[in-house]
C-alpha positions, 0 to 999 in steps of 0.5 A, spaced: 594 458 165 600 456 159 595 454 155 591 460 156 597 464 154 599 460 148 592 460 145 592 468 146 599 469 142 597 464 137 590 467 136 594 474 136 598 470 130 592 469 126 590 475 127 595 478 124 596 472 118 589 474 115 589 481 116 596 484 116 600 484 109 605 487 113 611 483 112 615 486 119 610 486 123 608 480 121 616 478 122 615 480 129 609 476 131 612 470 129 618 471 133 614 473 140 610 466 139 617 462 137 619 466 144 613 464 147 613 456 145 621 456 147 620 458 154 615 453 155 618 448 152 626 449 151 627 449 144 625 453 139 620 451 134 623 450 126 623 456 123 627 453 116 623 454 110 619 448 111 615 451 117 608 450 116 608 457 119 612 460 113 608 457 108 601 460 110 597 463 105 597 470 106 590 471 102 583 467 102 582 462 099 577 461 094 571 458 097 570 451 098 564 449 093 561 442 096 561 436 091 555 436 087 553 444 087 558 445 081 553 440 077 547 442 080 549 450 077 550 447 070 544 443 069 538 445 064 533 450 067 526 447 067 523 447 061 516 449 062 520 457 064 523 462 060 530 465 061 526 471 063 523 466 068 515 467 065 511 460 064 512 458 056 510 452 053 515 448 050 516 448 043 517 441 041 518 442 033 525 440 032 524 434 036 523 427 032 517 424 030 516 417 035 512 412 039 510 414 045 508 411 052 507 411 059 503 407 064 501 412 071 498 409 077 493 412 082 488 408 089 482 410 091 481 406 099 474 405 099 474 403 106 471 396 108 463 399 108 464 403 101 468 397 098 463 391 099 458 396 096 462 397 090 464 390 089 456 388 090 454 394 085 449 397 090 452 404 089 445 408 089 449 412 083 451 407 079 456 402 077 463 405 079 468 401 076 465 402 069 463 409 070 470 411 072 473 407 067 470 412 062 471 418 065 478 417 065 478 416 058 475 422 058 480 425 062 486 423 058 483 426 052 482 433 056 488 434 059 491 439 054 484 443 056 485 442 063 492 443 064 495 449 060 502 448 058 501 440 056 500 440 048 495 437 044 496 431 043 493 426 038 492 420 042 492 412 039 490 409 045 488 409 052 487 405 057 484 405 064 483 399 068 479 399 075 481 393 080 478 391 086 483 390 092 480 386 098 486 386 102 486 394 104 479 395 101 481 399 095 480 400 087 488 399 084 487 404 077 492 403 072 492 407 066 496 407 060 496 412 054 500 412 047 501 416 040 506 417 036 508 425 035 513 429 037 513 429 045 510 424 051 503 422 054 506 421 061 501 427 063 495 425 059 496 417 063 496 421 070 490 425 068 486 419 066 488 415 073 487 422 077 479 423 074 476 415 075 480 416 081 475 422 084 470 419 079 470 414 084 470 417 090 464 421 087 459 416 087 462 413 094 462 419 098 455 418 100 457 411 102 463 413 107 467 420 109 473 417 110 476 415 102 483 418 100 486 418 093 492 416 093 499 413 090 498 418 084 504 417 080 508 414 073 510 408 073 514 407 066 514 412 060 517 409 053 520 413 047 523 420 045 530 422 047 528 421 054 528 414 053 524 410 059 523 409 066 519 410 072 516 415 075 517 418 082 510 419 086 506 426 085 
């Protein structure tokens, strides 16, 4: 029952500490609890000026902003989106002329059926590794047609190589595009993997219902102000 009747008199108090600038009453509500505190304990509470009491703030803080908010808020907007918030394409013309690179990756699980038929070229379309192979170099040289806001970049070199993987019956892709200009080739590197990737799939859908596309992501980039890196998946 004390305790009760202390936690009455001491949310009385605060109370009065966030919405009563009035320093007499607030004065009189702190003389009652002291009262209270004394006739269960016997002494009174200090109430120098070192009171933590008497040092409350009477007005709010401002608000507490967790780590890490404060950076997100200051970071570049997205490139790709005007301040206006419509879709733009970004204008590379201030950014310097360099070598250019990335590496993308993507695997198609075959299944065991599929795989041994690819592997021993009894796809009745065709031979699949080759035939995606193409595709993806096709794929990387349309990638500004396909997708609308990458540029038209002149490219010096693709690369897309198709590998048999016996253990989880599926096609590893690896393709890999490069220029020299004035922004990256990461899209045109992932595109070029994502089509031998659904060419592959294609000329085996007849062979098993169940091949996934998977793992589609960039795996290093090389040149410009970003310098390199990897990718994360897509």
């Amino acid at each position: 029952m004390i305790l009760r009747q202390m936690a009455t008199k001491l949310h009385t108090c605060n109370i009065y500490l966030h919405t009563n600038k009035n320093s007499a009453d607030l004065a009189n509500a702190i003389a009652e609890f002291n009262k209270e505190m004394e006739s269960v304990f016997g002494d009174p509470p200090p109430v120098g000026n070192g009171s933590s009491m008497n040092n409350l703030p009477l007005t709010q803080d401002t608000a507490f902003v967790p780590p890490g908010i404060k950076e997100n808020i200051n970071e570049k907007h997205l490139t790709h989106i005007s301040k206006s918030g419509e879709a733009q394409m970004v204008d590379v013309s201030m950014k310097e002329t360099t070598k250019r690179v990335a590496i993308a990756g993507c695997r198609v699980i075959l299944g065991q059926k599929a795989f041994n038929m690819v592997s021993e070229n009894q796809i009745t379309k065709g031979d699949v590794l080759t035939v995606a192979k193409i595709a993806g170099v096709n794929g990387a040289k349309q990638t500004s047609n396909l997708i609308p806001l990458c540029h038209n970049i002149s490219l010096t070199h693709i690369r897309v190589d198709l590998t048999l993987n016996k253990k989880d019956f599926s096609v590893e892709i690896e393709g890999e595009a490069a220029t020299t200009g004035k922004t990256g080739v990461e899209m045109e590197a992932m595109t070029a993997v994502t089509i031998a990737g659904l060419t592959v799939y294609d000329m085996c859908k007849a062979a098993s219902k169940d091949i996934q596309i998977t793992d589609v992501r960039l795996e290093h980039k090389m040149g410009g102000g970003g310098g390199g890196g990897v990718g994360g998946m897509v």
